[in-house]
N, C-alpha and C positions, 0 to 999 in steps of 0.2 A: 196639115202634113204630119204624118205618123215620124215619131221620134227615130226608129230605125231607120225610116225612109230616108231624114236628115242625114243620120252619120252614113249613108250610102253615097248618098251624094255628094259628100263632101270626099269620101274616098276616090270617088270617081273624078273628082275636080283635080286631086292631085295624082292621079295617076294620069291625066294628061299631058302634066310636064314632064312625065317624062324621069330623065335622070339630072334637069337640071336644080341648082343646088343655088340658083339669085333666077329673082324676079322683081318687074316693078310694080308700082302700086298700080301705076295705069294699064299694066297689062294682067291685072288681076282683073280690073274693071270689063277689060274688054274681055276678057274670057269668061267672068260672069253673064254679060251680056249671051257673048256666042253664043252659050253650052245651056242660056234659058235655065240656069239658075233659078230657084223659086223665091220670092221677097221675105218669105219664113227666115233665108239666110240670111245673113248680112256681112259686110263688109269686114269684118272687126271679127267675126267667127271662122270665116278663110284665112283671115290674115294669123289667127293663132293656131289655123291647123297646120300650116304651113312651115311655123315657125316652131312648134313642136316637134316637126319630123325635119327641122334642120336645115330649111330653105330659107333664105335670105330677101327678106322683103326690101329693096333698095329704095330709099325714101325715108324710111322711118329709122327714125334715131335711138339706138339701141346700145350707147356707150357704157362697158362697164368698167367700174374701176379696178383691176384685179390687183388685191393685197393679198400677201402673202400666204394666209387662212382657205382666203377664198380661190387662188390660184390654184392651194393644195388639192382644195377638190375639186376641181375642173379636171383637173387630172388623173383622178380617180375616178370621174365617169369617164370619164373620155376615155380610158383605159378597159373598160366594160363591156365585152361584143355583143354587138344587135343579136338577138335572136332570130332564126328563121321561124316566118310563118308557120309551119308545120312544129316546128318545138314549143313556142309558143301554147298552140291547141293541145298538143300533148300536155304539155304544165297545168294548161286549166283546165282538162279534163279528173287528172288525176288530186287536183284539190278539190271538184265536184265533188268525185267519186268519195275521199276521203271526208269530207264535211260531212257528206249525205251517211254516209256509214255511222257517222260518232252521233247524229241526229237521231240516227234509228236506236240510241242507246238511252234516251231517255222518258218514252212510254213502257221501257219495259220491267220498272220497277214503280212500286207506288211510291215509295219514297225519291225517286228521281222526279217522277210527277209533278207529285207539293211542293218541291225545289222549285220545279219551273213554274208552278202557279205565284212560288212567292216573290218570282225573280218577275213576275207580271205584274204583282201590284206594285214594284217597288217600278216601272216604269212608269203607271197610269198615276203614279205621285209624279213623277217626277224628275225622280232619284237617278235614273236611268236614259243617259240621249238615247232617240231614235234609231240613230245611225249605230250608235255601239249594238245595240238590244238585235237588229235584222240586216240582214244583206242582202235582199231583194232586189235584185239586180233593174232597178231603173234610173237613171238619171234624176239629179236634185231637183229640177222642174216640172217632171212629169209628176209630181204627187205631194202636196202638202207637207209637213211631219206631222200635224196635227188628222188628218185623214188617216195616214199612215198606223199613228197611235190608236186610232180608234178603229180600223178593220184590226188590228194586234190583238187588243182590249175585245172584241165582241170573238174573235177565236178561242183565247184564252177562256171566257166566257162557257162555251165550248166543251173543252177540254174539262172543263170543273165540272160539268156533265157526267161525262163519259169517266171520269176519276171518281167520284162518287159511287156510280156504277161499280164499278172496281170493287170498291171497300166495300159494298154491301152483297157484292159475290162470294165476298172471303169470308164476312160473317154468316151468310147464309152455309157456306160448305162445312162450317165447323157443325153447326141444326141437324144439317142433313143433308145425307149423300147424295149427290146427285149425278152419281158418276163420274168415272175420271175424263171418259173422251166428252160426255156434255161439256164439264167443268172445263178444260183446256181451247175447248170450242167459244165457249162464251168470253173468255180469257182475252181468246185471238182476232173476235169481233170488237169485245173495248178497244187492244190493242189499234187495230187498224185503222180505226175511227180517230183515234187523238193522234194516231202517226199523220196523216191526213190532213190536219187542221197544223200541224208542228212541221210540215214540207210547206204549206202555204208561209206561216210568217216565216221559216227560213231563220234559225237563230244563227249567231254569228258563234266563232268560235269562242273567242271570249265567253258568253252566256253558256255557252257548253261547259267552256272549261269548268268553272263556277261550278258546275253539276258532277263533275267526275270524280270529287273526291268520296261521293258518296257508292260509287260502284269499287273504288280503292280499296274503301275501308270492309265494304263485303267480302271485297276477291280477299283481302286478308285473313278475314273472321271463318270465312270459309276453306281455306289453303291450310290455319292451323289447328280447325278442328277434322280436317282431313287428313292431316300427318299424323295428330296424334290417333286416330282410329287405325292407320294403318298401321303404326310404329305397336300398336297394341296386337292386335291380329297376325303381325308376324312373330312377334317374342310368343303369341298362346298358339303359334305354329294352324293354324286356320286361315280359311279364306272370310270375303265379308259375305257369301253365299250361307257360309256356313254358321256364321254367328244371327245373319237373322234368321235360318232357321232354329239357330237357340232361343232368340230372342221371341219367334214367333209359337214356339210348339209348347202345350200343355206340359202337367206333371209325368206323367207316367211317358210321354213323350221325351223330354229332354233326360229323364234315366237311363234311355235307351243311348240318349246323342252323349251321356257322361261318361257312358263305358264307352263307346267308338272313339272317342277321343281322350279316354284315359283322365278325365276330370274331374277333382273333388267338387263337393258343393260348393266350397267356397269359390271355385276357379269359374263354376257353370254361372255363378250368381255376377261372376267381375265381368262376364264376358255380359252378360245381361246389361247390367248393370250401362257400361262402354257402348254399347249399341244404340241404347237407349238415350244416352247422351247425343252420340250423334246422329241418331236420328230424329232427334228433337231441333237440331241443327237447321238438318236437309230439310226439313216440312215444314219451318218457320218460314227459310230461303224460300220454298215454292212458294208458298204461302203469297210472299209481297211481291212474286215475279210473276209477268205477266206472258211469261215464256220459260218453257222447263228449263232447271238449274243448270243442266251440261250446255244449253245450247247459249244461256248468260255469259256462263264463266269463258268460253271461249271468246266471245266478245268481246270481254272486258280483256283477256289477253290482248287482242290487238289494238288497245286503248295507243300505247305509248307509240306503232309503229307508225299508227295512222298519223299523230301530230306530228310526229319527226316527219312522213314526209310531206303534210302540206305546212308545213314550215318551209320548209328547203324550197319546195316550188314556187311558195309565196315569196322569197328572198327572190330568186330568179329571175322573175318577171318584174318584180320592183327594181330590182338592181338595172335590170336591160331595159328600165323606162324610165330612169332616173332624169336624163338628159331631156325627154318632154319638158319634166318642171322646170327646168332650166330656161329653157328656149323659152317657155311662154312666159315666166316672171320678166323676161327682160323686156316685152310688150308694156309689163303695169311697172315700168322703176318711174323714181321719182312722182309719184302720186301720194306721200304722206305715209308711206310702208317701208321700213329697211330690204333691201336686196336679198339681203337672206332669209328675214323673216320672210316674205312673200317664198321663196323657197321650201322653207318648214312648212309653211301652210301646203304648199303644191305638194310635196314630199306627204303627210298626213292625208289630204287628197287621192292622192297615186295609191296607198294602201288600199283605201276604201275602194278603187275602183277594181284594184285587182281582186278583192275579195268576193266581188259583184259579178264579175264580169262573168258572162255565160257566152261557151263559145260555140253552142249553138245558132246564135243571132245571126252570124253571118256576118260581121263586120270584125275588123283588128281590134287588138285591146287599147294600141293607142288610140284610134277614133274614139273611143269608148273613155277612156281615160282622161282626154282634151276634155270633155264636157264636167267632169268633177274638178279636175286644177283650175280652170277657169273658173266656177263658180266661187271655188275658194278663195282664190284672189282677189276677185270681184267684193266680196264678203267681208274678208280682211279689211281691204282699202275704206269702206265703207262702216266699219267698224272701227276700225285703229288708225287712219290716216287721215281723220281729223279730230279737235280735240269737241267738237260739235259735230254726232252724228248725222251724214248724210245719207240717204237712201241709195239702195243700187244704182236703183234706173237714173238717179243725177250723174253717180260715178259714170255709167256706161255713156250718157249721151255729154256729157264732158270729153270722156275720150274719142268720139265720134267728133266733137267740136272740134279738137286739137289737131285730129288728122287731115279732117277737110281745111280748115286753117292753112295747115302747112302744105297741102297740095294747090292750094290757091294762091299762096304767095311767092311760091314757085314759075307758076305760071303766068302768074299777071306781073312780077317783079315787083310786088306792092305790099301793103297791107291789106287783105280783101273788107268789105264794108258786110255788116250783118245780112244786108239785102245779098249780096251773091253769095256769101254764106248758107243763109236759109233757103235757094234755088240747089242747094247741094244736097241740103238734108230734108228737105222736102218738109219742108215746114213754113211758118211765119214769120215777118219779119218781128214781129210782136213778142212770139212763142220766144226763139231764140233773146233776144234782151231781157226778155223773164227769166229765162233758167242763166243767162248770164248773171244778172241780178242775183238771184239765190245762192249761185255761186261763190259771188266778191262782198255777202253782206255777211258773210257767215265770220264772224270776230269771236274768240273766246275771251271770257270774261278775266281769266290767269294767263293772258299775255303781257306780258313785262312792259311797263313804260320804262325806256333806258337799258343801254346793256350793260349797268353794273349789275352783280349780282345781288345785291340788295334794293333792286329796284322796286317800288312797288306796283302792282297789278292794277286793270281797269277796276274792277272788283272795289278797291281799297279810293279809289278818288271819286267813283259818278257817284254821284248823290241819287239817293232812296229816295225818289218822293213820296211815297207810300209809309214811311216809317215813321214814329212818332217821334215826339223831343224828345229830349232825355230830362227833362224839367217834367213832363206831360207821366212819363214810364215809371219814375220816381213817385211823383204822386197817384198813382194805378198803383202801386207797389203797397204805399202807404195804405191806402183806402182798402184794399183787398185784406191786410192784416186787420186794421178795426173792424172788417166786417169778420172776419173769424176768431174777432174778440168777443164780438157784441152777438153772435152764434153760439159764442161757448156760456153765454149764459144761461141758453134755455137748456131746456132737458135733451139727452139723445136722440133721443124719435123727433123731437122738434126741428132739433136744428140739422135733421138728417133731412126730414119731408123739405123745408122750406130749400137746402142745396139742392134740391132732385128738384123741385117745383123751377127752382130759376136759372137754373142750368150752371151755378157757383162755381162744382168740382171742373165739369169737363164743355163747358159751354153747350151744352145739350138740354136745353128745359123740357122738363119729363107730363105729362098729362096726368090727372086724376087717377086715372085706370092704371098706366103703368106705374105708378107710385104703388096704389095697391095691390097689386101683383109683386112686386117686390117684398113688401111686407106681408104679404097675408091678409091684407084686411080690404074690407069692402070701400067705394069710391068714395061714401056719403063720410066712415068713419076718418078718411085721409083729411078731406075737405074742414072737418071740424078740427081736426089736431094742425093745419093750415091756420086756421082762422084764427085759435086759441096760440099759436105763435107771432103772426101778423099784429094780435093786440098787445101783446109784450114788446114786439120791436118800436110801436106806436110810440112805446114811453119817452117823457118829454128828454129826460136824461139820455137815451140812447138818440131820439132823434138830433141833439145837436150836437154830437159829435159825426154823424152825417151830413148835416147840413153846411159846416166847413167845407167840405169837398164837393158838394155841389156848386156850392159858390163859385170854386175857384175853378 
């Protein structure tokens, strides 16, 4: 089942109740049943969409403690109006639009380019999460990060193509002319190509930002050698029409342009002069731009208005889906995660989702959204909420254990036995007292014996069987120094081959060949500088202060 299909159907599940605001668990089940529900879903994934958009699962126990911190912001979202649908798509349209626009801003410089190539290798280290680096609007289980990274890495790949291409355009135009409309043509085809590969990974704004100081510091360098050309051109009472035809015209030519404008030589020489400054400017600028200079510099004008406003949309939709995280943390409390923390995480979640979210798809952003807080929590808990990590899928089918649990004891007035447990979850009775087991044998090793606070830990009382005496360590101690007594006798190279020979330094014993590859020398001449140390260790004097320790 296609991942869209999913969150349709789950839209559709809850648009059959309706406008009511409680339901039970057993009538969750039976409306799964009715409505032919697919087994893709599960129980545990209605029960957090539900709870997300503010419906009350009756059955499951959801108490929270509200102190005074945590009151404060309950009320604060709570205070926050839902967005309509149609505003909603409006907001994510116009962060589309505004991403996609700041995106287009960096194939158009080469130096924007090598920014993003370098901001690529520092991802393929390492240096860089996934999820910061693209916002590719799919869901944390449809794709890897490791796939992910590596369709990123073979784009990039790419782009260092077509950016090469670039740089040897520019040096070929200074060789030889090849025209201006070829030149701008071949420009517009690099161009289009890396634009192309840089809409597929979809950088996030962050990765952007990172890039824009470098069209900053342009639009700067460019704005004040633009005022000072004009500031000049108006004090010498000329247009800039009229100075590059000074700058362009022959001798007997500009004699003519120094009497129409009443010019000494020194004045025709300063206007020269000024021109040439800034047009060494303008032709540098073209030069590295892969799009003519006027239509850059407007660009980079609407740098600051585009971030203000998907800033502001992004606050928006986050703010008016604040309450999702809410709702679905109180599904994971007491699982080993503070209430809040699981919060933070949903909150940090909720971002990503709204950065992703395309509202093209056809489904809400909270459907959309419920699949990123949830996994985060999931993650969390299984991370942080034990002090011996547990894997998801034990988190997830624990809490699958706990709900049938509690729905059977309900109903049989008892404690239910693993055997009707396991008719619920469609398992073994086997299966389940195994993952019971994994569950209750899980002890960390820095749990307190005693609740003083100087108690000490398991750690500090089970005994090591594996470890040596301290009578045994003590003599290894000993023995290890006379033999780097009885080593310092020989010569360097000797007592260097015989530590690489028996593995002395690093418990690694080295072969004939890689000894002499270390040194330079051939296998036969290691072998004998071996031998010719071996016979000096022989000595009856050194062997009996070895032979002590052997004894003992």
């Amino acid at each position: 089942m296609e991942n869209e299909e999913k969150l349709l159907v789950l839209e559709h599940f809850a648009e059959q109740l309706g406008k009511k605001q409680s339901i039970t668990m057993e009538n969750i089940q039976e409306l799964m049943k009715s409505q032919n529900i697919p087994d893709e879903i599960e129980y545990d994934e209605i029960s957090d969409y539900l709870a997300a958009l503010g419906v009350t699962v009756i059955g499951e126990s959801k108490q929270i403690k509200r102190d005074n911190p945590l009151s404060m912001y309950f009320n604060d979202i709570g205070n926050v109006k839902i967005l309509e649908k149609e505003k909603e798509i409006e907001l994510a349209y116009k962060m589309k639009k505004d991403i996609e626009e700041l995106r287009k801003l960096i194939p158009t410089l080469t130096l924007s380019i090598k920014k993003f190539l370098i901001t690529g290798i520092r991802l393929e280290k390492g240096e860089i999460p996934i999820d910061d680096f693209s916002i590719s609007s799919f869901r944390p289980n449809d794709i890897t990060p490791t796939e992910h990274r590596a369709d990123i890495i073979l784009a990039m790949r790419r782009i260092e193509t077509y950016y090469k291409k670039a740089l040897n355009l520019i040096r070929s135009s200074r060789k030889a002319s090849i025209g201006e409309k070829t030149y701008w043509e071949r420009k517009s085809y690099i161009l289009s190509h890396i634009q192309e590969e840089i809409d597929n990974i979809n950088p996030s704004l962050r990765i952007i930002e990172g890039i824009l100081p470098i069209f900053r510091r342009l639009e700067k360098y460019w704005t004040n050698a633009r005022k000072r050309f004009d500031n000049f051109i108006k004090l010498a009472g000329i247009t800039e029409e009229d100075a590059e035809k000074i700058f362009k015209a022959d001798k007997s030519e500009r004699k003519k342009l120094s009497r129409k404008f009443k010019f000494t030589d020194e004045a025709l020489n300063g206007v020269v002069k000024e021109y040439r400054k800034f047009n060494h400017i303008r032709s540098r600028i073209e030069e590295i731009s892969l799009v003519p200079p006027h239509i850059l510099m407007k660009k980079i004008e609407e740098i600051p208005e585009l971030i203000d406003e998907y800033e502001n949309c992004r606050e928006q939709l986050v703010k008016a889906n604040v309450r999702l995280v809410v709702n679905i943390a109180r599904n994971y409390m007491n699982q080993g995660v503070d209430f809040l923390d699981l919060i933070q995480e949903g909150n940090h979640a909720l971002l990503k989702a709204v950065e992703r979210f395309d509202p093209d798809k056809g489904f809400k952003l909270a459907t959309y959204a419920i699949w990123w807080i949830r996994q985060a929590m999931i993650r969390a808990i299984a991370e942080q909420g034990q002090t011996i990590r547990l894997p998801s899928y034990l988190i997830q089918w624990a809490r699958k254990y706990s709900r049938v649990y509690q729905q059977l004891s309900q109903k049989l007035g008892r404690e239910p036995t693993n055997a009707e447990i396991s008719l619920e979850l469609d398992s073994s009775e086997k299966e389940v007292e195994k993952l019971l087991q994994a569950l209750q044998s899980q002890t960390s090793l820095d749990r307190k014996i005693g609740q003083d606070e100087g108690s000490r830990t398991l750690e500090e009382v089970i005994e090591d069987s594996k470890s040596e005496t301290p009578s045994l360590m003590a003599t290894l101690a000993m023995l290890q120094q006379e033999v780097q007594s009885i080593l310092a006798s020989l010569s360097p190279r000797e007592a260097k081959v015989i530590s690489l020979r028996f593995g002395l330094e690093d418990n690694y014993p080295r072969t004939l060949e890689e000894i002499g590859q270390i040194f330079g020398l051939s296998r036969e001449r290691i072998r004998q500088i071996e031998a010719r140390a071996l016979a000096k260790l022989r000595h009856p004097t050194r062997l009996r202060i070895l032979e002590t320790f052997l004894k003992e």
